[in-house]
Biopython code that builds the backbone (N, CA, C, O; Angstrom):
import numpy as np
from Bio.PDB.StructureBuilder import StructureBuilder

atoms = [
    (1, "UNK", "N", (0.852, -1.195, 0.000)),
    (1, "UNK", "CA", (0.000, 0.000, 0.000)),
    (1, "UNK", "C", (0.891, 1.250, 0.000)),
    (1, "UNK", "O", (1.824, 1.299, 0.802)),
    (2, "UNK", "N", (0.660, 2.272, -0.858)),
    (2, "UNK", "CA", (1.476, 3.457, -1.102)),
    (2, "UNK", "C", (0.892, 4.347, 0.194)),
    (2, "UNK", "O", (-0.223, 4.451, 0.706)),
    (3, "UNK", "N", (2.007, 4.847, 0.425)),
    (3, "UNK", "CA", (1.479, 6.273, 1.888)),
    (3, "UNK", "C", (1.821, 7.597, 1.358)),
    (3, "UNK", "O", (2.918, 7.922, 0.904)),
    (4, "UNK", "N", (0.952, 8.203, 1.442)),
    (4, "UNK", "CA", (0.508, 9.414, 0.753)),
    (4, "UNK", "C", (1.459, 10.458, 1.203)),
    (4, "UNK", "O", (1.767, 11.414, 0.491)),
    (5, "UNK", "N", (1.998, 10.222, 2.610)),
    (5, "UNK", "CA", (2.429, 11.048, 3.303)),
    (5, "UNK", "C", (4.145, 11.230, 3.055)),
    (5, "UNK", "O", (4.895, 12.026, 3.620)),
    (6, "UNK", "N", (4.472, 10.212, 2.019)),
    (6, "UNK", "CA", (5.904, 9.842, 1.817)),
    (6, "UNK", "C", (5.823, 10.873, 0.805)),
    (6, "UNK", "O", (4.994, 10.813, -0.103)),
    (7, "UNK", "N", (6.965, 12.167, 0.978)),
    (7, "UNK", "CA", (7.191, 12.937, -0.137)),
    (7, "UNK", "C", (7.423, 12.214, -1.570)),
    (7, "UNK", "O", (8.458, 11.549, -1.633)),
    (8, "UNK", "N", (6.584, 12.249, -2.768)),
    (8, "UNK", "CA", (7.222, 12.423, -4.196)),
    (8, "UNK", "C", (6.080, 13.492, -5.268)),
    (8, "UNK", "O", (5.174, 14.316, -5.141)),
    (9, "UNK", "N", (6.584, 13.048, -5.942)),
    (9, "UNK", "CA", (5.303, 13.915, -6.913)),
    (9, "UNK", "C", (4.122, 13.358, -7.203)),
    (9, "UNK", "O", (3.037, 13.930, -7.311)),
    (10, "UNK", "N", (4.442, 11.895, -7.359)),
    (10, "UNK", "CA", (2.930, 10.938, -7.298)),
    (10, "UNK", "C", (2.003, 11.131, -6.432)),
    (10, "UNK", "O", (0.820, 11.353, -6.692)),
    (11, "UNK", "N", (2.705, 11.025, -4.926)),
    (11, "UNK", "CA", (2.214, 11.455, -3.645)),
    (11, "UNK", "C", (1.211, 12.608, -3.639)),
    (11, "UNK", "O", (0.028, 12.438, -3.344)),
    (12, "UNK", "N", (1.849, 14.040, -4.050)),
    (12, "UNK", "CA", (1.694, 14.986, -4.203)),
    (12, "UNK", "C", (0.704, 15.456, -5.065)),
    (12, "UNK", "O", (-0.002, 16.445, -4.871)),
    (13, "UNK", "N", (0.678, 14.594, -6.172)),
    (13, "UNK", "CA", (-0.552, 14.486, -7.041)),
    (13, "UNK", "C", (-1.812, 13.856, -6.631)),
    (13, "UNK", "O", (-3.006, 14.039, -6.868)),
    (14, "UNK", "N", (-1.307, 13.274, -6.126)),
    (14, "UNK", "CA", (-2.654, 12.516, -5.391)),
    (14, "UNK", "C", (-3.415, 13.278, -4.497)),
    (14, "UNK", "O", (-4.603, 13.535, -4.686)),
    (15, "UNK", "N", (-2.759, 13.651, -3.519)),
    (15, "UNK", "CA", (-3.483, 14.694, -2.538)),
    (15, "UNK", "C", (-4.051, 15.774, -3.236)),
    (15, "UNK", "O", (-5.090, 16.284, -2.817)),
    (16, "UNK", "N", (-3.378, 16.267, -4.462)),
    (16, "UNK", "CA", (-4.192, 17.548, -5.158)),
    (16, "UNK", "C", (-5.643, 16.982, -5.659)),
    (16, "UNK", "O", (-6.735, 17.542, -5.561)),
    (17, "UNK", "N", (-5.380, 15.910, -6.135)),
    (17, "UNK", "CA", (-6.127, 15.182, -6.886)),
    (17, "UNK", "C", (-7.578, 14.744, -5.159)),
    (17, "UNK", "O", (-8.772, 14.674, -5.448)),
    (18, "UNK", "N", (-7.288, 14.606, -4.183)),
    (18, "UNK", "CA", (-8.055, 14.491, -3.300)),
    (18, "UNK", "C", (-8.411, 15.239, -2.335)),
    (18, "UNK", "O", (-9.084, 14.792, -1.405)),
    (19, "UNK", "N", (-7.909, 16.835, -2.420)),
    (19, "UNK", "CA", (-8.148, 17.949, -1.642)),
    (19, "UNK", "C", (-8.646, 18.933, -2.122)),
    (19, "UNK", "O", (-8.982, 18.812, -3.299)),
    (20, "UNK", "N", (-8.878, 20.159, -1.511)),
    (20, "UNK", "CA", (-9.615, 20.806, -2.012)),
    (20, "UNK", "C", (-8.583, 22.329, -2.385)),
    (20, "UNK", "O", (-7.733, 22.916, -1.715)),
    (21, "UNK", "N", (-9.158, 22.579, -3.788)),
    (21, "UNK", "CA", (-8.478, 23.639, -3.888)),
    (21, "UNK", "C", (-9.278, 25.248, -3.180)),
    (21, "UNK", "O", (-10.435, 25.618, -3.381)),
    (22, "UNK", "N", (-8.189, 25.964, -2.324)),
    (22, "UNK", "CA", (-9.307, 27.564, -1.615)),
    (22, "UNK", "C", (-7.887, 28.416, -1.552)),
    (22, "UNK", "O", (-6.761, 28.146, -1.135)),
    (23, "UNK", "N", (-8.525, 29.638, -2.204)),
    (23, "UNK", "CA", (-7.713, 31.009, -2.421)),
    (23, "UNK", "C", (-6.147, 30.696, -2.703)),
    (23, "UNK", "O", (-5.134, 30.939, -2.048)),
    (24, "UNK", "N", (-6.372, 30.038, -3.980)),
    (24, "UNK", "CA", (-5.533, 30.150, -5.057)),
    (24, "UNK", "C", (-4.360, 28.574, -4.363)),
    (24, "UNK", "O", (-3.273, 28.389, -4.910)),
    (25, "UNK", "N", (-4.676, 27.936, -3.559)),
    (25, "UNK", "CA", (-3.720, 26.802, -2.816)),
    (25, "UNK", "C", (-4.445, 25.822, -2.315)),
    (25, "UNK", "O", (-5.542, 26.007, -1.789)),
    (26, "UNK", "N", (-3.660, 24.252, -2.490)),
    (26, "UNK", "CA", (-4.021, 23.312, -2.024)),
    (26, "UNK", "C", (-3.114, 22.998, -1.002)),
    (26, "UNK", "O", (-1.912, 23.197, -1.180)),
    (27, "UNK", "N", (-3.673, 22.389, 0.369)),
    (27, "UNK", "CA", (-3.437, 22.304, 1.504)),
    (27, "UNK", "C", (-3.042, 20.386, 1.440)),
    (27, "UNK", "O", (-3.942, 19.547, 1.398)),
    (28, "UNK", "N", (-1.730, 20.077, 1.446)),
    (28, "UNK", "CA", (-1.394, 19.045, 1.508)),
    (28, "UNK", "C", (-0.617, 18.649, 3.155)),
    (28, "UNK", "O", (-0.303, 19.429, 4.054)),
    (29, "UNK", "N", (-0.478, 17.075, 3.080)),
    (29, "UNK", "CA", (0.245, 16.764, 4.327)),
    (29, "UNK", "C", (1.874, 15.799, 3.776)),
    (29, "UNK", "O", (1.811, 15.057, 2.796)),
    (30, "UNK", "N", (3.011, 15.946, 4.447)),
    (30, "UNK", "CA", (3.734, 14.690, 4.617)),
    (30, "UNK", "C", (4.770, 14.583, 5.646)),
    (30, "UNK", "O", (4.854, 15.460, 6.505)),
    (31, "UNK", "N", (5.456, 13.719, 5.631)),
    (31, "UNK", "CA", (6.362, 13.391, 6.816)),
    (31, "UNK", "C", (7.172, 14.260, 6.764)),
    (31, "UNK", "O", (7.307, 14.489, 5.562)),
    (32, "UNK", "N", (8.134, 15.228, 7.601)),
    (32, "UNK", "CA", (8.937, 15.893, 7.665)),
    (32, "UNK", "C", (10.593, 15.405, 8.740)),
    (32, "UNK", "O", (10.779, 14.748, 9.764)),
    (33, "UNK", "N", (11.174, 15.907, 8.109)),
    (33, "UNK", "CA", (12.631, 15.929, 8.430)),
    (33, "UNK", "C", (13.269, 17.390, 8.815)),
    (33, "UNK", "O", (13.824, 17.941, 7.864)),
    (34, "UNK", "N", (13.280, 18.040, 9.945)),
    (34, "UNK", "CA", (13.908, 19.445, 10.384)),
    (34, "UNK", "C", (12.700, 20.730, 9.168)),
    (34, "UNK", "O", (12.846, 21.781, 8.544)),
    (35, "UNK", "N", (11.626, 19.741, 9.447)),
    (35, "UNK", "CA", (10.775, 20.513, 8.621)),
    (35, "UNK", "C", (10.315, 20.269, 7.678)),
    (35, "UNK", "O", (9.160, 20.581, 7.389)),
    (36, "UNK", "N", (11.142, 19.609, 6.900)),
    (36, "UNK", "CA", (11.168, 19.761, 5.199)),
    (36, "UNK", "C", (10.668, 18.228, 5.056)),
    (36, "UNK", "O", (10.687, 17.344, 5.912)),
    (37, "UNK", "N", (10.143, 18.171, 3.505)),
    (37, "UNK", "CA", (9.232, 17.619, 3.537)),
    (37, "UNK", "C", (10.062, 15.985, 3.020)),
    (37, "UNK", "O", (10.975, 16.115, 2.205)),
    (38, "UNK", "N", (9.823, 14.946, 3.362)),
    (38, "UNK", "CA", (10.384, 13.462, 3.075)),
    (38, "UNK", "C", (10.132, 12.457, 2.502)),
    (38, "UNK", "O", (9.021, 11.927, 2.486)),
    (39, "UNK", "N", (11.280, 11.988, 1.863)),
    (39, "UNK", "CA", (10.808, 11.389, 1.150)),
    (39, "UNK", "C", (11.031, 9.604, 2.218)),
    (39, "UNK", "O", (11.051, 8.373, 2.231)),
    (40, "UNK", "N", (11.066, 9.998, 2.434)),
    (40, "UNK", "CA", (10.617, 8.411, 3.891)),
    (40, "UNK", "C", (9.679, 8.414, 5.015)),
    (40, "UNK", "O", (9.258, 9.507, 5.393)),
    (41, "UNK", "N", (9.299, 7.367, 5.591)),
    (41, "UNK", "CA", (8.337, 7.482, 6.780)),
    (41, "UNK", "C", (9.070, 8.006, 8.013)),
    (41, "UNK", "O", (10.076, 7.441, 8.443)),
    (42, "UNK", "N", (8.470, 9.253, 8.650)),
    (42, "UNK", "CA", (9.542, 9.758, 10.257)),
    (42, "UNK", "C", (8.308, 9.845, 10.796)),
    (42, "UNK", "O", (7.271, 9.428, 10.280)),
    (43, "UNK", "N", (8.422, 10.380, 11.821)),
    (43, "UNK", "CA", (7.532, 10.678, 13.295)),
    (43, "UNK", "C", (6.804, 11.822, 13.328)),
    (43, "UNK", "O", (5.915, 11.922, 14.174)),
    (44, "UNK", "N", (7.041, 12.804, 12.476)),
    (44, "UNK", "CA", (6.749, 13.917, 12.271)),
    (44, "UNK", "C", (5.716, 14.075, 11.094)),
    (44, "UNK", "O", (5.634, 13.047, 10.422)),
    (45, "UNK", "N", (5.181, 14.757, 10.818)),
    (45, "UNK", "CA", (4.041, 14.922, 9.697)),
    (45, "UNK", "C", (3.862, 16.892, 9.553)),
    (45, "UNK", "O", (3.687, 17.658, 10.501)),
    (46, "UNK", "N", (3.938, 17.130, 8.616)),
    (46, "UNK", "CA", (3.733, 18.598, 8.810)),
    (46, "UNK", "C", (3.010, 18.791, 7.552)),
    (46, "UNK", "O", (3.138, 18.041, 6.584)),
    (47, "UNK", "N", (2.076, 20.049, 7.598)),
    (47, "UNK", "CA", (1.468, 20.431, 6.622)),
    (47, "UNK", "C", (1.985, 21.638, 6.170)),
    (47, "UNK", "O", (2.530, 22.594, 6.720)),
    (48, "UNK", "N", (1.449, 21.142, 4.172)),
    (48, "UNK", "CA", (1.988, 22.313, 3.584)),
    (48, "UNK", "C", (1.342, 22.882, 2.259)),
    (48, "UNK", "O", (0.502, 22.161, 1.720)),
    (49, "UNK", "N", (1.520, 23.600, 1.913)),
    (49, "UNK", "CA", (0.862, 24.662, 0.941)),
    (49, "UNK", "C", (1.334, 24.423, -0.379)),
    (49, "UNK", "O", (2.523, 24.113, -0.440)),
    (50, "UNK", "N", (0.496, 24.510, -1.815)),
    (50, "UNK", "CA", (0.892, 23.865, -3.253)),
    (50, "UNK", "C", (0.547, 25.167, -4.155)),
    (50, "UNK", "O", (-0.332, 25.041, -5.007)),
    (51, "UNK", "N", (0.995, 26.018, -4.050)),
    (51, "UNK", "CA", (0.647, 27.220, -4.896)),
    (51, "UNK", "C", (0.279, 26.986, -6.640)),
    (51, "UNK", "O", (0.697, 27.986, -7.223)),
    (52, "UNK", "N", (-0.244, 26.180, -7.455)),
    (52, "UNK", "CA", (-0.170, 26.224, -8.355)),
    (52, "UNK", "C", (0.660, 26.955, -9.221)),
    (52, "UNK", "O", (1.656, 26.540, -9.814)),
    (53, "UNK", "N", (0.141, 28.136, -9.246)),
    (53, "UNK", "CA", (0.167, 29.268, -10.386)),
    (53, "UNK", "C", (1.662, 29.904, -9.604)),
    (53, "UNK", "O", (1.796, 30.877, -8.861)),
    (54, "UNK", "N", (2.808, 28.774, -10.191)),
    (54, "UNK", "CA", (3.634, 29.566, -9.338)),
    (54, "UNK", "C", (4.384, 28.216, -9.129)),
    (54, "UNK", "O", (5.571, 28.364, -8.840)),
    (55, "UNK", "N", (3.860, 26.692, -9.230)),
    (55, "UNK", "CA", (4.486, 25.547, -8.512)),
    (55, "UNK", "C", (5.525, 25.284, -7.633)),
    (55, "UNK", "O", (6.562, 24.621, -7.654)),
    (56, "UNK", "N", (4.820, 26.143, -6.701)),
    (56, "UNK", "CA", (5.831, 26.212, -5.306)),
    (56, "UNK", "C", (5.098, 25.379, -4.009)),
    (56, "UNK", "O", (3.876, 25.266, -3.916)),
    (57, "UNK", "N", (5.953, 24.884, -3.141)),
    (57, "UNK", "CA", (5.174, 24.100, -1.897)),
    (57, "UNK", "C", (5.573, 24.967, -1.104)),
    (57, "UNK", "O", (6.751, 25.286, -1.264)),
    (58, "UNK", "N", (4.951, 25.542, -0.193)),
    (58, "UNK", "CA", (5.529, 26.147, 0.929)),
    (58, "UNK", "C", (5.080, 25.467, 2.445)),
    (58, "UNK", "O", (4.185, 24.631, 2.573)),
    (59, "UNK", "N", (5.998, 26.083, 3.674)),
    (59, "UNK", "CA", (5.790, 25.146, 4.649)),
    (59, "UNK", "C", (4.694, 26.558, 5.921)),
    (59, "UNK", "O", (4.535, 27.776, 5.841)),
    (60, "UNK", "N", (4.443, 26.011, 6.439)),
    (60, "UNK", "CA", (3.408, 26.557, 7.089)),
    (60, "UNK", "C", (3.774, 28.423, 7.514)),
    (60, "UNK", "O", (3.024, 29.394, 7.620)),
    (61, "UNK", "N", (5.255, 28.259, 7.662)),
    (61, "UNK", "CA", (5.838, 30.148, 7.434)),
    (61, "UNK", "C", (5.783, 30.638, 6.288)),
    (61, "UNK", "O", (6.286, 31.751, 6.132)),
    (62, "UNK", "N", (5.171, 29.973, 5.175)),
    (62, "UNK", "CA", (4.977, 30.189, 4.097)),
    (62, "UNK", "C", (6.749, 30.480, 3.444)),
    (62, "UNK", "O", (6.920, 31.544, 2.849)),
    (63, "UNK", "N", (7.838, 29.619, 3.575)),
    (63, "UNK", "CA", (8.721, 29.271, 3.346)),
    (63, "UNK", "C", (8.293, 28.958, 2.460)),
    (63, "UNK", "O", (7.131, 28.560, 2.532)),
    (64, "UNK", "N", (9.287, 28.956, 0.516)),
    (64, "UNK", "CA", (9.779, 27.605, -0.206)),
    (64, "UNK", "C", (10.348, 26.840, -0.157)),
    (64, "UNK", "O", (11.563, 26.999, -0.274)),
    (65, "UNK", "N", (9.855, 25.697, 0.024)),
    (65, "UNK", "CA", (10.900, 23.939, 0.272)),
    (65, "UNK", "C", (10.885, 23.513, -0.896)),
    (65, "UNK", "O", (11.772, 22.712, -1.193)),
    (66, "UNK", "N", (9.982, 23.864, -1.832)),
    (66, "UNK", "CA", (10.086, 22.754, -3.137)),
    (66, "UNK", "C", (9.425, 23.753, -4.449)),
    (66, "UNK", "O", (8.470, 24.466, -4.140)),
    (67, "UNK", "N", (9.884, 23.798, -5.766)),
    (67, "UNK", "CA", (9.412, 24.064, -6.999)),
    (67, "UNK", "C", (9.290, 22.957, -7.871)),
    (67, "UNK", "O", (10.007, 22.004, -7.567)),
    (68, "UNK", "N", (8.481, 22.804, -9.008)),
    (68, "UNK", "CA", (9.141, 22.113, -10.164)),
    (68, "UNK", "C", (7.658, 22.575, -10.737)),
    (68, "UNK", "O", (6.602, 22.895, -10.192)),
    (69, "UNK", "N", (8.191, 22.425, -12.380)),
    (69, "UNK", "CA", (7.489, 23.252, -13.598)),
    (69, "UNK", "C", (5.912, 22.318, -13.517)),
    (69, "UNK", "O", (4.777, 22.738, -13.739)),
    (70, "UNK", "N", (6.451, 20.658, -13.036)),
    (70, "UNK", "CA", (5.220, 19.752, -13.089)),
    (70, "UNK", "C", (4.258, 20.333, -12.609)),
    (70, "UNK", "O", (3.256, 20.142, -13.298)),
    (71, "UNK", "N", (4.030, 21.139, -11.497)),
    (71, "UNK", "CA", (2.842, 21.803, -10.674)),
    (71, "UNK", "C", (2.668, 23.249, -10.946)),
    (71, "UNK", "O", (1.904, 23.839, -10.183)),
    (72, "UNK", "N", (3.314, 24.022, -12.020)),
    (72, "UNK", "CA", (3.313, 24.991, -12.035)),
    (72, "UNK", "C", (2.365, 25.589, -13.474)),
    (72, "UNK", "O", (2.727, 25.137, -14.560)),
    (73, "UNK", "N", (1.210, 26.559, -13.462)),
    (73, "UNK", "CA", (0.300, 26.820, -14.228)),
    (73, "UNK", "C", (0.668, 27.325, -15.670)),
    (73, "UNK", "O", (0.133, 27.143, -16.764)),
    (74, "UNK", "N", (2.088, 28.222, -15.162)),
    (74, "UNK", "CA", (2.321, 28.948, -16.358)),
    (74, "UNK", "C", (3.047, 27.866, -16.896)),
    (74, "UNK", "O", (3.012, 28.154, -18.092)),
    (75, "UNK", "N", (3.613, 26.929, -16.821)),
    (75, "UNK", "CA", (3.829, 25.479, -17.447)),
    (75, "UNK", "C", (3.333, 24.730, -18.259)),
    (75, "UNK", "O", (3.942, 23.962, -19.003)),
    (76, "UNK", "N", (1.995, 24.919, -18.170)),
    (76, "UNK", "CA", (1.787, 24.257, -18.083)),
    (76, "UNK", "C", (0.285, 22.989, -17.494)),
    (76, "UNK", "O", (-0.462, 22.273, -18.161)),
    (77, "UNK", "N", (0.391, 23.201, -16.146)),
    (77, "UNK", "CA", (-0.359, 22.527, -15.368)),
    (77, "UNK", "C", (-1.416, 22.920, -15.052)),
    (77, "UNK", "O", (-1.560, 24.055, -14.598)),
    (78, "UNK", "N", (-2.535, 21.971, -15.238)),
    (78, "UNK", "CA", (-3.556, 22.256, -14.936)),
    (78, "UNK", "C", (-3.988, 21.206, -13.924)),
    (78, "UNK", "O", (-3.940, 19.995, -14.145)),
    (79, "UNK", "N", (-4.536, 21.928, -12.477)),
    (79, "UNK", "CA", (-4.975, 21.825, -11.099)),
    (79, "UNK", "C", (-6.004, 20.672, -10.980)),
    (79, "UNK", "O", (-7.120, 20.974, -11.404)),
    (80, "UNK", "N", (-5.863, 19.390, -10.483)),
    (80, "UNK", "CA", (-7.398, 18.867, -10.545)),
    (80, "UNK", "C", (-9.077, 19.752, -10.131)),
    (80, "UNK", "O", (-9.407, 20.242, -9.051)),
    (81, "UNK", "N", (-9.564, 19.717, -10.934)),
    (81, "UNK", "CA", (-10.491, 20.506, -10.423)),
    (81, "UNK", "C", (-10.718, 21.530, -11.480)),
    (81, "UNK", "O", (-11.870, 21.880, -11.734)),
    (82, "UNK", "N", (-10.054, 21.858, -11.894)),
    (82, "UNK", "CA", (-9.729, 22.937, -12.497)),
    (82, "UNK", "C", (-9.412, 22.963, -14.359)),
    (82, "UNK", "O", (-8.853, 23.814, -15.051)),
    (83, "UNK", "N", (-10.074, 21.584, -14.734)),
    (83, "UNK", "CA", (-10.303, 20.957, -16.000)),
    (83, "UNK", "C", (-11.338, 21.716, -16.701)),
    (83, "UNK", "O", (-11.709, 21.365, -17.821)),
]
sb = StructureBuilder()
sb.init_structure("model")
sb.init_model(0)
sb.init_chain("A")
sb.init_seg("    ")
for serial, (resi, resn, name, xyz) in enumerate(atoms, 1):
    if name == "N":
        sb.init_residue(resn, " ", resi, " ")
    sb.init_atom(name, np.array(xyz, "f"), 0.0, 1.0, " ", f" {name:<3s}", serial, name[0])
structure = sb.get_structure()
């Protein structure tokens, strides 16, 4: 069984794909490491922010931990939901 909470992009897609998009961001979860988001199972879980229009993740200080063009609008990408 895949865990949602294990950082990748599949992961990441999935939760977009099962959350809800509100004021312009989807509100995702995964395991964290000194914050940042993992790609293994830890003890920690932190939530974080998927800016589309922009394909940035940010962490709850509204920090960037992660980009890539895959999630990003002007790319490209279009948002589940948002077909």
């Amino acid at each position: 069984m895949n865990d949602i909470y294990i950082f990748s992009d599949a992961n990441l897609l999935e939760q977009l794909n099962k959350g809800k998009y509100e004021l312009g961001f989807y509100r995702v979860k995964f395991y964290t490491i000194n914050g940042m988001p993992a790609s293994e199972k830890t003890d920690t879980t932190g939530e974080f922010f998927l800016y589309p229009s922009g394909g940035t993740l940010r962490d709850s200080d509204m920090n960037i931990v992660f980009y890539s063009p895959k999630f990003d609008t002007y790319k490209g990408f279009i948002p589940p939901g948002k077909k």
